[in-house]
Z-matrix of the N, CA and C atoms (Angstrom, degrees):
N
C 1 1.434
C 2 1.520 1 109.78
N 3 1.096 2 117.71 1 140.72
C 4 1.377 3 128.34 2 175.94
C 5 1.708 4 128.95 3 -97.45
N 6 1.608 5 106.58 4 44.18
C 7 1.496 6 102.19 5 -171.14
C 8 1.256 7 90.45 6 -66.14
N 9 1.787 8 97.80 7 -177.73
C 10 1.106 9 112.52 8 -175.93
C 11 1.883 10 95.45 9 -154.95
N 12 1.112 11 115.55 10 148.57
C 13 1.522 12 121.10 11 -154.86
C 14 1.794 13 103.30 12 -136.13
N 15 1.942 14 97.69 13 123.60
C 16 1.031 15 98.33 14 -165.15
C 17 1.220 16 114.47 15 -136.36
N 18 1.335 17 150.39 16 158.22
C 19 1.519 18 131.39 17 -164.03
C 20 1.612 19 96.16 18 -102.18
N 21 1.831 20 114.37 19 138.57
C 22 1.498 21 118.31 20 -171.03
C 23 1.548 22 98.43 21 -71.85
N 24 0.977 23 106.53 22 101.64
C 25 2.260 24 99.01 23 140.01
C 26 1.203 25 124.40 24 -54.06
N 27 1.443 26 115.24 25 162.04
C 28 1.552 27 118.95 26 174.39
C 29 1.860 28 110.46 27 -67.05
N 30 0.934 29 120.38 28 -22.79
C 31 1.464 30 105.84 29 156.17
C 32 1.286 31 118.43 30 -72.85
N 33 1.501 32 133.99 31 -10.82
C 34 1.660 33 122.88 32 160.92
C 35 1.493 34 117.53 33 -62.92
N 36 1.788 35 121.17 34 -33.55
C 37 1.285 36 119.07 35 -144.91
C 38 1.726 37 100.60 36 -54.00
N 39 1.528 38 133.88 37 -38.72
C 40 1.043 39 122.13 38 171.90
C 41 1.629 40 124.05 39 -41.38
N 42 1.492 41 115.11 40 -64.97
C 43 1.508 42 125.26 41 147.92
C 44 1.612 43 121.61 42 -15.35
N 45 1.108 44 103.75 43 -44.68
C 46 1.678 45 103.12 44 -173.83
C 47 1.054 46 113.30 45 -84.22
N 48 1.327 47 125.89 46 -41.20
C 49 1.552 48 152.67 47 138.57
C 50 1.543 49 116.45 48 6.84
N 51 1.590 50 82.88 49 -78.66
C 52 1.466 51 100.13 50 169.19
C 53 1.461 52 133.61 51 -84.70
N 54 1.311 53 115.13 52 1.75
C 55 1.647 54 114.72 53 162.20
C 56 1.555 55 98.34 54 -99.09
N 57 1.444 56 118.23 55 -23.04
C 58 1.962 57 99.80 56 -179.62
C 59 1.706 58 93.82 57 -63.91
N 60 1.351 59 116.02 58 -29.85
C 61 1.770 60 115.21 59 -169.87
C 62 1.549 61 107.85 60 -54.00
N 63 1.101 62 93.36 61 -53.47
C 64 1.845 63 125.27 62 -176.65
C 65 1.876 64 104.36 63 -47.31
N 66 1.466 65 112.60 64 -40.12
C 67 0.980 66 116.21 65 -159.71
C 68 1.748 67 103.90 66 -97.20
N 69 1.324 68 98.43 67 -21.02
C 70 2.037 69 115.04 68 173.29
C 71 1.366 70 84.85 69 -67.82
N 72 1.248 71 144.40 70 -30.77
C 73 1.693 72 128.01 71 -150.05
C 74 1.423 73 94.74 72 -109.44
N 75 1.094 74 133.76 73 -44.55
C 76 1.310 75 122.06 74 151.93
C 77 1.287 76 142.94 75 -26.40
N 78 1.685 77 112.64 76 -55.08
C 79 1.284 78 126.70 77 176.46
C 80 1.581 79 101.93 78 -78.39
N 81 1.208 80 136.90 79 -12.46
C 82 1.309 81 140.77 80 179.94
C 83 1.141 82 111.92 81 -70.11
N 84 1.784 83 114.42 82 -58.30
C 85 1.124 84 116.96 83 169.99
C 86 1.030 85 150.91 84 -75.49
N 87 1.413 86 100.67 85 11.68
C 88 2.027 87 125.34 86 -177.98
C 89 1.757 88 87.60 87 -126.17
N 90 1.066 89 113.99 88 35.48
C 91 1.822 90 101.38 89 154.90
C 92 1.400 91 103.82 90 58.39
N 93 1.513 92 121.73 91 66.61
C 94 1.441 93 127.41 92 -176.53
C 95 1.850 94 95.59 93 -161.54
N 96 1.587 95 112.49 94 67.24
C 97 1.207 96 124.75 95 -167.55
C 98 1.277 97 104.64 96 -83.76
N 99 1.811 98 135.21 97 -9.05
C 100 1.486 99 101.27 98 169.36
C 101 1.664 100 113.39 99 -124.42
N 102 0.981 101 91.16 100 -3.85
C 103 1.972 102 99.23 101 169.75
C 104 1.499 103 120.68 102 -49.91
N 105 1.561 104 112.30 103 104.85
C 106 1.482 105 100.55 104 -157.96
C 107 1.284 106 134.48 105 100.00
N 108 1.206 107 134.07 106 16.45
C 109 1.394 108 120.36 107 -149.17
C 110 1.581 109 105.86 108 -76.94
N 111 1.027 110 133.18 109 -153.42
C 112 1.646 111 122.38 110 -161.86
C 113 1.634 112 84.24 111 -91.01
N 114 1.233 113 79.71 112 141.19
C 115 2.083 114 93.49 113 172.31
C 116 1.386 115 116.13 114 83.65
N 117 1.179 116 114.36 115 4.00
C 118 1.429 117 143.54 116 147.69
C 119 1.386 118 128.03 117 -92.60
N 120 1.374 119 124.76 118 153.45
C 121 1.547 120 118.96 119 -51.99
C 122 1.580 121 113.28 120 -31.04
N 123 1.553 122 104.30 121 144.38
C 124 1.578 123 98.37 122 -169.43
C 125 1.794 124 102.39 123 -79.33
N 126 1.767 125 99.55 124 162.16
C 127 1.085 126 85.70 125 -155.93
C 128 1.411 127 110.85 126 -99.61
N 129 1.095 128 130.39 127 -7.27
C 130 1.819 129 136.08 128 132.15
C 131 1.126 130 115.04 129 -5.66
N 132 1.811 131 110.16 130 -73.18
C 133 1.235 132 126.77 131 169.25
C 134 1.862 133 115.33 132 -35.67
N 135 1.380 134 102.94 133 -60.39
C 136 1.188 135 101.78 134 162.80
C 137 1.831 136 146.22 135 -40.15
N 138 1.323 137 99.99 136 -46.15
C 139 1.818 138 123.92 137 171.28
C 140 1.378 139 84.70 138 -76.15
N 141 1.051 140 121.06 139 -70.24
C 142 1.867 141 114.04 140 -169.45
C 143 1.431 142 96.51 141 -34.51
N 144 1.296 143 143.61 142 -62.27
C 145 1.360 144 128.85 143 -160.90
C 146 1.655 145 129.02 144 -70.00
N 147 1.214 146 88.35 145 -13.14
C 148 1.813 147 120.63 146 -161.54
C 149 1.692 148 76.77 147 -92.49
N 150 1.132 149 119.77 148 -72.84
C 151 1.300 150 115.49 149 -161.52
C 152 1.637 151 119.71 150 -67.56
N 153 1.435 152 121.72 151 -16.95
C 154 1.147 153 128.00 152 174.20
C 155 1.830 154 104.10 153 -86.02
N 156 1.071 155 125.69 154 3.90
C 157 1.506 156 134.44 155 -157.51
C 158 1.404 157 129.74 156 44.99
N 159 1.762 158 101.44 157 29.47
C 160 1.706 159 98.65 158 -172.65
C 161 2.215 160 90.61 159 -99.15
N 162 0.889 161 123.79 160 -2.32
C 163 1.595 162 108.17 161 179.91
C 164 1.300 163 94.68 162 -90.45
N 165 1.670 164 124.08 163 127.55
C 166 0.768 165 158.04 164 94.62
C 167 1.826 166 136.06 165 12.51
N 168 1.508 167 140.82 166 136.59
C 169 1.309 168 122.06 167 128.30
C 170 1.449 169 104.39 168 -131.34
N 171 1.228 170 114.48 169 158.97
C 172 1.102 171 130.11 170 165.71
C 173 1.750 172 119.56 171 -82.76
N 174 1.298 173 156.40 172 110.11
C 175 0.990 174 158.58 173 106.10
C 176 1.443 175 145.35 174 22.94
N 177 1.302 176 144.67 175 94.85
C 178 1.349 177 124.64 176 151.49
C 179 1.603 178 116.83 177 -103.71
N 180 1.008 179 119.97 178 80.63
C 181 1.642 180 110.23 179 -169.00
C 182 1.447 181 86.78 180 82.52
N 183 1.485 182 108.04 181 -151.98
C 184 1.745 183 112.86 182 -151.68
C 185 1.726 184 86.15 183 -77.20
N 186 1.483 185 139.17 184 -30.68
C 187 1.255 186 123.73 185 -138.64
C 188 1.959 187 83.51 186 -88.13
N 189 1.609 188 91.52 187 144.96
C 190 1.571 189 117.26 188 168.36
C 191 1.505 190 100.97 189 -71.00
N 192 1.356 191 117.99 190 120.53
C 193 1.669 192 113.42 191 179.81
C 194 1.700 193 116.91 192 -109.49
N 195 1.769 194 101.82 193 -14.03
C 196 1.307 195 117.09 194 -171.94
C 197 1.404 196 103.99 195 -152.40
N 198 1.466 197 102.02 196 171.42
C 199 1.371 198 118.58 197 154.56
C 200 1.226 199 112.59 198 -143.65
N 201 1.484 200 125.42 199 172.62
C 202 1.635 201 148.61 200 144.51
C 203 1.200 202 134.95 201 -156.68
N 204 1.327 203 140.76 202 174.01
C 205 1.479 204 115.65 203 -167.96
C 206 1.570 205 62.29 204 -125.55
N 207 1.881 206 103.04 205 156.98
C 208 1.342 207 127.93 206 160.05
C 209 1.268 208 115.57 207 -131.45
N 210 1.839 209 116.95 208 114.74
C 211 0.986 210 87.78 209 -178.40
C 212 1.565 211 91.40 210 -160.18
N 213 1.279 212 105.39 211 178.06
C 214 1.670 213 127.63 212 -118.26
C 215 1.938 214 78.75 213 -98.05
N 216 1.035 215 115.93 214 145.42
C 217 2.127 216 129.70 215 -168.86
C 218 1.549 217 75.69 216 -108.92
N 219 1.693 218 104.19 217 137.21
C 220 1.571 219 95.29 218 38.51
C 221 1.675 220 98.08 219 -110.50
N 222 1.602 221 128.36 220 159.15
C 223 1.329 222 117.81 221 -174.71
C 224 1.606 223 88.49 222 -112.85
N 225 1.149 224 114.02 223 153.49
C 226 1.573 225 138.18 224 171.70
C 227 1.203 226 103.63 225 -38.95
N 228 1.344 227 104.78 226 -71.36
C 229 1.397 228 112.65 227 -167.31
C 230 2.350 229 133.01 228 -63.84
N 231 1.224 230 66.69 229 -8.69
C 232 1.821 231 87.57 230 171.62
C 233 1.332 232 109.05 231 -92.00
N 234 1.252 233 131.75 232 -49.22
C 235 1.134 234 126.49 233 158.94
C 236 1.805 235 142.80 234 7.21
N 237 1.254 236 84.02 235 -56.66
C 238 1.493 237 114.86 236 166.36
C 239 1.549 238 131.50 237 -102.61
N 240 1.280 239 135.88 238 77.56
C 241 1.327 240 129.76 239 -151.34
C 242 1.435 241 106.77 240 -121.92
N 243 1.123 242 128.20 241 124.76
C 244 1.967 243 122.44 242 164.77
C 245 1.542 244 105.39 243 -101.46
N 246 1.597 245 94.80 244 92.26
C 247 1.399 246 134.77 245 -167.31
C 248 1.113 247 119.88 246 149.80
N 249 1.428 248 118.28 247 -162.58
C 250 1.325 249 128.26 248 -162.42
C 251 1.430 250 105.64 249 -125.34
N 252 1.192 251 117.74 250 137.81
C 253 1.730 252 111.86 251 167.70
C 254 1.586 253 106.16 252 -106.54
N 255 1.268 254 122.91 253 135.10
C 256 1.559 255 135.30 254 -177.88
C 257 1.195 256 113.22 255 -31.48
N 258 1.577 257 127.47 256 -49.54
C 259 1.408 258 157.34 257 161.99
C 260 1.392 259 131.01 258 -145.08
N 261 1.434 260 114.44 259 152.70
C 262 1.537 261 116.07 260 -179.87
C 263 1.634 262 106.68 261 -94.64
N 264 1.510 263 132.81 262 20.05
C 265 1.200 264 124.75 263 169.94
C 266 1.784 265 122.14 264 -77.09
N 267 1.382 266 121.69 265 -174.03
C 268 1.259 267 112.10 266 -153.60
C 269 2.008 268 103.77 267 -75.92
N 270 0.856 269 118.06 268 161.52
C 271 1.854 270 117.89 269 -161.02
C 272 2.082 271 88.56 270 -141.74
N 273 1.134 272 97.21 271 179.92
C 274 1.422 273 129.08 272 164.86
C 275 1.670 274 101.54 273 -161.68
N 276 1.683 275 108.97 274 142.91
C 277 0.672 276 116.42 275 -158.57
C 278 2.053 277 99.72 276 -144.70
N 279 1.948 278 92.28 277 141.96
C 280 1.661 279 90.75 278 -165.17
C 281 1.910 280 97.68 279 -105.59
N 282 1.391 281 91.60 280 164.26
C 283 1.076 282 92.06 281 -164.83
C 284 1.465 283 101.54 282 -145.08
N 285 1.205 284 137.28 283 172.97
C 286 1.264 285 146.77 284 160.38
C 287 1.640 286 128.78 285 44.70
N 288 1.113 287 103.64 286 38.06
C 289 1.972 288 131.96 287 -146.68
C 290 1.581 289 83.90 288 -77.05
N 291 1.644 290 109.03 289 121.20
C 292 1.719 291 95.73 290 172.41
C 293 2.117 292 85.46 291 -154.89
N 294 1.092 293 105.59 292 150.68
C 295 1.326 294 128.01 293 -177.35
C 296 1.722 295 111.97 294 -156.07
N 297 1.690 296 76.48 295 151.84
C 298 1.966 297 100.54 296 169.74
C 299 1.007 298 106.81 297 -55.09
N 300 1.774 299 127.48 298 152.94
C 301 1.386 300 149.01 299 -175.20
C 302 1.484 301 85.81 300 -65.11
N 303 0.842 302 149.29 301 -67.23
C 304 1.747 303 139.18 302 -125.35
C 305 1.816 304 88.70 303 -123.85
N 306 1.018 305 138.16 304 19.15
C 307 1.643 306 128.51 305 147.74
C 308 1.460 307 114.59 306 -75.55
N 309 0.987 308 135.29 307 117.26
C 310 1.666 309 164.61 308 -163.21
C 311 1.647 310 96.60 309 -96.47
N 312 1.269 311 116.94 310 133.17
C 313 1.448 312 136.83 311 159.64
C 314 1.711 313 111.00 312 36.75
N 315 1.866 314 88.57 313 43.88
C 316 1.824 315 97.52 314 169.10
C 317 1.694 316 95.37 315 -73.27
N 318 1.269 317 138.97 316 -47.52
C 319 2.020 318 107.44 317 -156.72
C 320 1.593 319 91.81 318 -79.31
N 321 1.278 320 148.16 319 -44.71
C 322 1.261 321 131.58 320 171.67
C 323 1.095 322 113.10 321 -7.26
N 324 1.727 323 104.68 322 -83.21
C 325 0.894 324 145.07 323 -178.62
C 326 2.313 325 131.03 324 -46.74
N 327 1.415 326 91.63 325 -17.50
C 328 1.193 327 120.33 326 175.44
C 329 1.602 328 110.35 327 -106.14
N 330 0.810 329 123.77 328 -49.73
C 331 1.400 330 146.15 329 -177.82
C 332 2.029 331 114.23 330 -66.25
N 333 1.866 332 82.72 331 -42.81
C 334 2.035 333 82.45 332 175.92
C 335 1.620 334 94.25 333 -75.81
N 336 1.029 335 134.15 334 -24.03
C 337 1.813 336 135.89 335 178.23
C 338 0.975 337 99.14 336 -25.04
N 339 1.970 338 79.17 337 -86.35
C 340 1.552 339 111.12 338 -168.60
C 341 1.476 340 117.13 339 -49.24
N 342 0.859 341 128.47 340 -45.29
C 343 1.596 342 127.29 341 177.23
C 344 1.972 343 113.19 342 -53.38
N 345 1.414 344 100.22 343 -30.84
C 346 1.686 345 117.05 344 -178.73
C 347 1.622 346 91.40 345 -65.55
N 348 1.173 347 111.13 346 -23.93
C 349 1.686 348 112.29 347 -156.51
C 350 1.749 349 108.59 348 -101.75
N 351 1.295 350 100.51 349 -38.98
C 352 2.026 351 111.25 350 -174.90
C 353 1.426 352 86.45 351 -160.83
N 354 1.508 353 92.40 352 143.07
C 355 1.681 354 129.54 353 -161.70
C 356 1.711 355 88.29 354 -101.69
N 357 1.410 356 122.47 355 5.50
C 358 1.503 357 92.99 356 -167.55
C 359 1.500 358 100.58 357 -143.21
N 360 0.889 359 152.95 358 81.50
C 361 1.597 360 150.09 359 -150.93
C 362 1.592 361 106.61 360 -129.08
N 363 1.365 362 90.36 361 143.70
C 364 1.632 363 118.46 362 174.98
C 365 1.746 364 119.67 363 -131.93
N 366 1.317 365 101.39 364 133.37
C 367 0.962 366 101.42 365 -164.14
C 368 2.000 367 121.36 366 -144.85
N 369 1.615 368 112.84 367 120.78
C 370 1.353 369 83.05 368 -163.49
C 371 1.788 370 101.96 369 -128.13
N 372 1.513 371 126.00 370 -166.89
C 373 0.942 372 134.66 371 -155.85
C 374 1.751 373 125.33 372 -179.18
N 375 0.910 374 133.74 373 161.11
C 376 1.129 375 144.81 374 -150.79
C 377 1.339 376 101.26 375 -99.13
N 378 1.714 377 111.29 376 130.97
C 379 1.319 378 122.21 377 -177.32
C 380 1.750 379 109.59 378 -39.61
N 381 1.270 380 108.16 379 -74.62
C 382 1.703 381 123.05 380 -177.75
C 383 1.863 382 106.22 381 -52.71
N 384 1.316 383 126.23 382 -8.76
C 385 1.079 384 120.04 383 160.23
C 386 1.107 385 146.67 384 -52.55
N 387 1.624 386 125.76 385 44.25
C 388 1.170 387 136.39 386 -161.42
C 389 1.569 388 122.72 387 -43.10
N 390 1.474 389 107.12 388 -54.19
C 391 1.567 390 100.80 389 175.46
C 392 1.276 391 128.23 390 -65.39
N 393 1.605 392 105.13 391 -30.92
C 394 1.686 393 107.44 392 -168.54
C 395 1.918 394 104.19 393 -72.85
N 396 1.057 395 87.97 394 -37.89
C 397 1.729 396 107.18 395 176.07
C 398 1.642 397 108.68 396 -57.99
N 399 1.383 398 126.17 397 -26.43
C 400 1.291 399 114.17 398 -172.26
C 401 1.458 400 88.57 399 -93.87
N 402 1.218 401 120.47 400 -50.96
C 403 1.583 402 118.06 401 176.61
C 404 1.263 403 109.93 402 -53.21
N 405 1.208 404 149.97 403 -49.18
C 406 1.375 405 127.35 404 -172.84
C 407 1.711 406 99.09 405 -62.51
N 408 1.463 407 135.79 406 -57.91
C 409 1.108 408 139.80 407 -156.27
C 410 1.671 409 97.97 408 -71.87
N 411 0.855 410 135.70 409 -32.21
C 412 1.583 411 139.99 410 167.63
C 413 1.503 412 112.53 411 -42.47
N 414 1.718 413 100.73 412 -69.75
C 415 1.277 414 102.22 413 172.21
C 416 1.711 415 129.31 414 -52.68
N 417 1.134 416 124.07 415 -35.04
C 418 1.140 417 138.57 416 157.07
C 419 1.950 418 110.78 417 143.98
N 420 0.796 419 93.51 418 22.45
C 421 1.683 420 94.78 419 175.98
C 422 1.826 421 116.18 420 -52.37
N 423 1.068 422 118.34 421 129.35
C 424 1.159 423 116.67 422 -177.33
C 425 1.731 424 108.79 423 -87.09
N 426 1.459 425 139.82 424 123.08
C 427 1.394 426 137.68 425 -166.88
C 428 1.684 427 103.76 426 -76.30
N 429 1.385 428 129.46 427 120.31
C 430 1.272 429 138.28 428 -159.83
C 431 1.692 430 105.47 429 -97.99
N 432 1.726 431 110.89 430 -43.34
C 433 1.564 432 111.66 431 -166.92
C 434 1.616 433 97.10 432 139.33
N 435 1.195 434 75.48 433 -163.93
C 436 1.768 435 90.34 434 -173.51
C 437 1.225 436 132.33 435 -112.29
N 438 1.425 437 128.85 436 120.06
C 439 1.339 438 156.32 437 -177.18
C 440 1.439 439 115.29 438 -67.42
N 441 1.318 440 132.25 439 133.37
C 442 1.614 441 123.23 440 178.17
C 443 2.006 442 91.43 441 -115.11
N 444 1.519 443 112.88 442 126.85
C 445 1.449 444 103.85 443 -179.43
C 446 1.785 445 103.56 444 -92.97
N 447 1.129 446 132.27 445 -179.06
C 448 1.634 447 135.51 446 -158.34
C 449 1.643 448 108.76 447 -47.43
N 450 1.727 449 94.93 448 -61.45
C 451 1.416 450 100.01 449 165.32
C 452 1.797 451 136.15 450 -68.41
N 453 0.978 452 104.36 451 30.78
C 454 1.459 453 116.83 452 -167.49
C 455 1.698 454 131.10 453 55.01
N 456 1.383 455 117.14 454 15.43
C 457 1.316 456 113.12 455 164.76
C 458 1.188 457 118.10 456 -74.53
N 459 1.573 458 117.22 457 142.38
C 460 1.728 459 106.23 458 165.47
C 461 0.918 460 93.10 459 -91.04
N 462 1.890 461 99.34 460 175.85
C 463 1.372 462 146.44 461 162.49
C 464 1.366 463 112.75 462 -130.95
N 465 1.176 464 87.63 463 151.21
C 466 1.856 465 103.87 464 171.96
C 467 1.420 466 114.82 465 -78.17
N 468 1.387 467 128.02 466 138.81
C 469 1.328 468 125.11 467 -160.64
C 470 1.202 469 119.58 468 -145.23
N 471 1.180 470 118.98 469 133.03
C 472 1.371 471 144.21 470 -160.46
C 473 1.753 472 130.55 471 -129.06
N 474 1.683 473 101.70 472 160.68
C 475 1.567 474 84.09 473 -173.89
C 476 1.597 475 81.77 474 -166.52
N 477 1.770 476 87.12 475 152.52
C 478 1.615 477 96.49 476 172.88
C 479 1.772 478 100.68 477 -147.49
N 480 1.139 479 106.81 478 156.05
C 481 1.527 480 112.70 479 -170.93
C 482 1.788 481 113.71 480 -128.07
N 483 0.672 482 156.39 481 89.78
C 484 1.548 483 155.76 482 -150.46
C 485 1.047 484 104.59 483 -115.29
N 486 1.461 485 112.89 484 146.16
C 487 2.094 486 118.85 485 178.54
C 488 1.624 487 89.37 486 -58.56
N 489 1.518 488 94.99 487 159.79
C 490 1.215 489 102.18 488 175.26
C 491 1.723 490 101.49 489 -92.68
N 492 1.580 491 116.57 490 170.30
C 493 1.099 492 84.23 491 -164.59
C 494 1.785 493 80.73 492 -121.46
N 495 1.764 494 104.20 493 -178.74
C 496 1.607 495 117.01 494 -161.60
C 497 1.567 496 101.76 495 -95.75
């Protein structure tokens, strides 16, 4: 596949918008009924990422096929974990990962980036999240414990550490 990976401008936030939508209809339809609920991810949260330059899209040719925000730990919400994290050295951490029904081997594909980018990543997700959960554990993420996000939901939480490379 030939994505191609690009940092969102404030003319994407609509774009991003609409693949986090894309990605609510997804998790809907694989039995993942509260991840997201409308007004989720908030959308502050959203411009905040756009404007800090950690949101992301992913690419096929001109069409936007994905998104995620990447961005640089330490995050608030890790902070606090019931578990263990692999290490306390410096991380980047993904967040808000949502794609079109018919894009093929976007977290691979997002994930070999990010790794090109930071050797140390954490990454978390919603109990009932079946797919994202097999994909993180596929790739090789090691499962750390549990995360509380602002509003007090957990997530399941994860981390992977890779040589850096020369």
């Amino acid at each position: 596949m030939g994505y191609s990976f690009h940092k969102a401008g404030p003319d994407d936030y609509g774009t991003v918008l609409a693949l986090i939508d894309s990605g609510r209809r997804i998790m809907r339809a694989s039995g993942n009924p509260l991840q997201w609920p409308d007004g989720k991810p908030d959308p502050a949260k959203v411009k905040a990422d756009i404007a800090a330059g950690n949101s992301w899209l992913v690419k096929d040719g001109d069409e936007a096929v994905a998104t995620f925000a990447f961005v640089p730990g330490p995050d608030p919400t890790y902070a606090r974990i019931d578990g263990t994290w692999l290490d306390d050295g410096p991380y980047c951490v993904i967040h808000r990962m949502a794609k079109l029904p018919g894009a093929a081997g976007i977290f691979n594909a997002v994930l070999d980036w990010c790794f090109g980018q930071c050797c140390n990543i954490r990454i978390d997700t919603h109990r009932d999240n079946a797919i994202m959960r097999h994909c993180i554990e596929a790739y090789g993420f090691v499962y750390c414990g549990i995360i509380w996000l602002e509003d007090g939901d957990e997530r399941l939480a994860y981390q992977m550490h890779v040589p850096a490379r020369q």
